[in-house]
C-alpha atoms as one frame of an Amber mdcrd trajectory, in Angstrom:
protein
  -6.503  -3.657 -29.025  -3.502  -1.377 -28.197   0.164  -2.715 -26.743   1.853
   0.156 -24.908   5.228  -0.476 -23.426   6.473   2.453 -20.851   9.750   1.823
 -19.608  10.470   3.963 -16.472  14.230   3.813 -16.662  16.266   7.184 -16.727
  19.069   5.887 -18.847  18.544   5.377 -22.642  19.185   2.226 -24.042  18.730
   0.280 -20.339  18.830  -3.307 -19.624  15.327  -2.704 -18.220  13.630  -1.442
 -22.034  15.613  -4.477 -23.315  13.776  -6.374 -20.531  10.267  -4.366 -21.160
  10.088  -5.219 -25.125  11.290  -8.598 -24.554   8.185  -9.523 -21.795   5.978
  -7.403 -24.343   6.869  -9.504 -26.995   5.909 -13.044 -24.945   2.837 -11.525
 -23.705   1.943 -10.342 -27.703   3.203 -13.668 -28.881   0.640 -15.564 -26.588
  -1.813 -12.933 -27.450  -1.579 -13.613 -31.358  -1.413  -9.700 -31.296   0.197
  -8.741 -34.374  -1.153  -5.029 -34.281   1.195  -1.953 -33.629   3.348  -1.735
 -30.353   4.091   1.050 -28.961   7.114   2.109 -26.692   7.492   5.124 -24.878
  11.055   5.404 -22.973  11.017   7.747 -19.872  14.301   8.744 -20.386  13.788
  10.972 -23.212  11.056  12.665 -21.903  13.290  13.095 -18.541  13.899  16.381
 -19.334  10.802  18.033 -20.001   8.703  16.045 -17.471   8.648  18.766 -15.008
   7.610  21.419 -16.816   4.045  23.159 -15.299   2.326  22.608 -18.964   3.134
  19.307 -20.100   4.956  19.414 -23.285   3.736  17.874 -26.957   5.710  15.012
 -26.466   4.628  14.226 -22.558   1.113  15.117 -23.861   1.226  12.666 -26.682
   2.992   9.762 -24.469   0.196  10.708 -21.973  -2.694   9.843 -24.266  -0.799
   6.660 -25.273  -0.590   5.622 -22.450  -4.772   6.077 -21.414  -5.334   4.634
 -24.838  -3.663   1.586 -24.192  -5.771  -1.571 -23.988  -2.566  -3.710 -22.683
  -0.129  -1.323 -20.679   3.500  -2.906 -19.625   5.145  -0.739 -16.731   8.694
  -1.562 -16.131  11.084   0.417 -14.287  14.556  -0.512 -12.157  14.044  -1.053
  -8.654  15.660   2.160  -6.984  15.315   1.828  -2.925  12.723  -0.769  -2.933
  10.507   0.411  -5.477  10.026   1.893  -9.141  11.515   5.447 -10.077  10.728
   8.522  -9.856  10.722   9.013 -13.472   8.080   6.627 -13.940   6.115   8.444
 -10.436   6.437  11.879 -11.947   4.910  10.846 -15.029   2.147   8.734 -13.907
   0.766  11.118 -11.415   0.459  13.316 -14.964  -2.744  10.892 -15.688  -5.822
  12.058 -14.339  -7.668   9.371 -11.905  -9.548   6.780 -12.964  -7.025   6.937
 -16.532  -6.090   3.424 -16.947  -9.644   2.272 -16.708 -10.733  -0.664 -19.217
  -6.523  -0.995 -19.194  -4.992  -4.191 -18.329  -1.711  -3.621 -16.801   0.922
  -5.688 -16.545   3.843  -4.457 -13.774   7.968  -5.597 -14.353  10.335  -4.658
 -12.043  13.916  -5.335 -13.023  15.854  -5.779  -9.873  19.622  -6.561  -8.911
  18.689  -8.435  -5.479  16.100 -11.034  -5.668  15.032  -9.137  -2.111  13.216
  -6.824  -3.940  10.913  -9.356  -5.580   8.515  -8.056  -3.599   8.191  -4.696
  -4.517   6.550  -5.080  -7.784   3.383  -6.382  -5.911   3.311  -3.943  -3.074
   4.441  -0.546  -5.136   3.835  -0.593  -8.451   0.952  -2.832  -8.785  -1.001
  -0.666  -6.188  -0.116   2.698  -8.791  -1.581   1.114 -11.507  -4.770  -0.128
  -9.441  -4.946   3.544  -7.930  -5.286   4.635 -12.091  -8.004   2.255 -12.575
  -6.154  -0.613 -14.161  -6.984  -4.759 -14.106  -3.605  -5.994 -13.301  -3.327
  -9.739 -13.460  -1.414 -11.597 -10.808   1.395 -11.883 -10.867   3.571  -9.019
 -11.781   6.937 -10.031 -12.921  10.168  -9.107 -10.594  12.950 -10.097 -12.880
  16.753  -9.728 -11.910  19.092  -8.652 -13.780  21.340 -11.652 -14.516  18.352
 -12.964 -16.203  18.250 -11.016 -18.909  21.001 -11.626 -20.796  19.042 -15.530
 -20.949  15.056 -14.504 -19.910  13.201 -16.620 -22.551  12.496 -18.829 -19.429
  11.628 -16.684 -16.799   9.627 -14.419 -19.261   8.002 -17.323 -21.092   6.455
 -18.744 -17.434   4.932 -15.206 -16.514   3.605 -14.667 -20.263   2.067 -17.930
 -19.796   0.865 -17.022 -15.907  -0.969 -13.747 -16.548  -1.545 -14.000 -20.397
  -5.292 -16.221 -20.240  -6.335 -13.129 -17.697  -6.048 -10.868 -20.669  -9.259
 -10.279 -22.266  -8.875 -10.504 -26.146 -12.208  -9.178 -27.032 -13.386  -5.492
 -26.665 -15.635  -4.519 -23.479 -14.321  -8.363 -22.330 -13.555  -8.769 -18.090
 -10.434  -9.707 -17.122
């Protein structure tokens, strides 16, 4: 099994990667994965995103990414919904990509009125790829994260058993 963290968050060194590898590391914990992680930070690929031909290091964080057994998708909630950044690069993957991928969706968010938004935006993306992605996706705000062992620990424990653990295993 694979554990790819993408953090959609144009700023390097956010509160939301902090957030992203701390919800990867409850759902790995619970997992009793102790293989390689993975985490690829939009932000530094911000630059060369765009290009027409995808360069080495979007091709590379591509194939990562449709390699990954367990995917975690977090991004800031700009105007209701996940970034651009993160849009931009996941219409990159071809359809169908996240197939046999179990996804799980975090939205950081500064109003607890965007809660929604993880299960109506960003949950629906990673469906359209081809992903499982277990219920529910995690809309954390951001005066949690300075404290989130709580908040994170009840979600790990929520979608974690929908995780399959074997290869070829349904969610």
């Amino acid at each position: 099994m694979s554990f790819v963290t993408l953090v959609g968050n144009p700023r390097e060194g956010s509160r939301t990667r902090t957030a992203a590898e701390q919800a990867a590391e409850q759902v790995a914990e619970r997992l009793a994965y102790d293989g390689k992680s993975e985490v690829i930070d939009l932000a530094g690929l911000a630059p060369v995103l765009l290009r027409p031909e995808p360069a080495d290091e979007v091709r590379q964080a591509l194939d990562l990414v449709a390699g990954a057994k367990v995917l975690l998708v977090a991004s800031p909630t700009y105007k209701g919904t996940y970034t651009g950044l993160l849009k931009v690069f996941l219409d990159r993957l071809p359809s169908q990509a996240l197939a046999g991928t179990v996804a799980l969706p975090v939205l950081v968010m500064g109003d607890a009125r965007h809660a929604l938004a993880v299960e109506t935006h960003l949950r629906p993306l990673l469906v359209e790829l081809g992903a499982t992605v277990p219920t529910p996706g995690l809309a954390l705000l951001e005066s949690e994260i300075t404290s989130p062992e709580e908040v994170l620990g009840r979600w790990a424990d929520r979608v974690t058993p929908q995780i399959p653990l074997k290869e070829g295993a349904a969610v």
